[in-house]
C-alpha positions as CSV (number, residue, x, y, z in Angstrom):
1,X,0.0,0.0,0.0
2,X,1.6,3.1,-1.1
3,X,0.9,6.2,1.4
4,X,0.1,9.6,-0.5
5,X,-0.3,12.5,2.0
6,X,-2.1,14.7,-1.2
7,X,-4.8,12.1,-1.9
8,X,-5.6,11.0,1.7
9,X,-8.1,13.9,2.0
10,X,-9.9,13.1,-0.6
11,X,-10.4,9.7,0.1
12,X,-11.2,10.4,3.7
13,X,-13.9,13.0,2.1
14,X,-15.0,10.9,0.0
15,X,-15.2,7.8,2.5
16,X,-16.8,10.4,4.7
17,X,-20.0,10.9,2.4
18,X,-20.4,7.3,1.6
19,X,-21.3,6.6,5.4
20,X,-23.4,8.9,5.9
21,X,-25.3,8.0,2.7
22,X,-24.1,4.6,1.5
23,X,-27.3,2.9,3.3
24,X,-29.9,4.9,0.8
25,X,-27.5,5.5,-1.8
26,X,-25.0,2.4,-2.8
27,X,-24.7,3.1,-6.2
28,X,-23.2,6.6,-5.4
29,X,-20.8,4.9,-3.5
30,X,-19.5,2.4,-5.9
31,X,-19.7,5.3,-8.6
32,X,-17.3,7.9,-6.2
33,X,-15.0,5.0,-5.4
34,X,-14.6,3.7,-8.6
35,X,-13.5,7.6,-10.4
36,X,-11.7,7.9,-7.1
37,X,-9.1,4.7,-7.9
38,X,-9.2,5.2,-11.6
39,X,-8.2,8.8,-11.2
40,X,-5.9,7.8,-8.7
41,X,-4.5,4.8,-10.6
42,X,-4.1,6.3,-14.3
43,X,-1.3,8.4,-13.8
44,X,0.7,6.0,-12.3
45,X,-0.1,3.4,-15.0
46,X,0.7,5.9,-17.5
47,X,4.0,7.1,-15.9
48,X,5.2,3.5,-16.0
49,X,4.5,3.1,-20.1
50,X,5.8,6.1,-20.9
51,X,9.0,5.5,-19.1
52,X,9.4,2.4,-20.9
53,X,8.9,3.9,-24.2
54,X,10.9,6.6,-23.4
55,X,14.3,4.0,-21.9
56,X,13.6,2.0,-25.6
57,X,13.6,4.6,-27.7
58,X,17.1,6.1,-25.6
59,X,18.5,2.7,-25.5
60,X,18.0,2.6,-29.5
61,X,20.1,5.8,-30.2
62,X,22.2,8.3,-27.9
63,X,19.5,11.3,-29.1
64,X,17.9,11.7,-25.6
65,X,20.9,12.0,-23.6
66,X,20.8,15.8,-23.4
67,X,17.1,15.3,-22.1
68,X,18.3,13.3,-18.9
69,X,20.8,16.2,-18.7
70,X,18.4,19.2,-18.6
71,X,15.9,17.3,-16.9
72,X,19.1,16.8,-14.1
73,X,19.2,20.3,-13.9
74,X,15.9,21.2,-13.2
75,X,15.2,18.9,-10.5
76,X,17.9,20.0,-9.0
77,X,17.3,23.7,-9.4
78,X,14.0,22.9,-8.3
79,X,14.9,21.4,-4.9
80,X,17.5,23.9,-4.8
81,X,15.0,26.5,-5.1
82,X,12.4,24.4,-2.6
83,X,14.9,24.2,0.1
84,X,15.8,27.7,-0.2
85,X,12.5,29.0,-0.1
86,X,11.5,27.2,2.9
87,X,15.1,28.0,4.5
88,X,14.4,31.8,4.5
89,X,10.6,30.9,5.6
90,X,11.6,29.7,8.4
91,X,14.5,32.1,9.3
92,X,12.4,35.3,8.2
C-alpha cells in the first residue's frame, strides 16, 4: 500500500460521504469510489509506459541524452529552489 499525503483527503472526504449516505444511496458509493481509484491509478499506470517507451527509444540511439541532462538540472534547481524557499521561511 503506497501512502500519498495529497490524496488522503480526498479519500477520507470521500469515505466520509459514503457513510453517511451509503445505506440509501449504494450506487453513489460504488460510482465515487470507482472515479476515485481510476483517477488515482491512471497516472501512475501511464508514468510507467511512458517511461518504458521513453528507456527504448534512448536505449535505440544516444538522441535523448541531453534530455536526462536538462531534466538533471531542473530537478535540482528545483529542490535547490524548494529548500531555499523554505530556508528563509523559516528564518524570516
Amino acid at each position: 500500500v503506497i501512502a500519498s499525503p495529497c490524496a488522503s483527503p480526498v479519500l477520507a472526504s470521500i469515505l466520509a460521504i459514503l457513510s453517511s449516505t451509503i445505506a440509501s444511496q449504494p450506487v453513489n458509493g460504488i460510482v465515487l469510489l470507482f472515479t476515485y481509484s481510476i483517477g488515482y491509478s491512471s497516472p501512475i499506470i501511464l508514468a510507467g509506459i511512458l517511461s518504458a517507451k521513453i528507456s527504448e527509444m534512448s536505449a535505440n540511439s544516444g538522441q535523448f541524452l541531453w534530455v536526462n541532462q536538462a531534466l538533471g538540472i531542473a530537478l535540482v534547481g528545483f529542490g535547490t529552489h524548494s529548500m531555499l524557499e523554505f530556508v528563509t521561511s523559516v528564518v524570516i
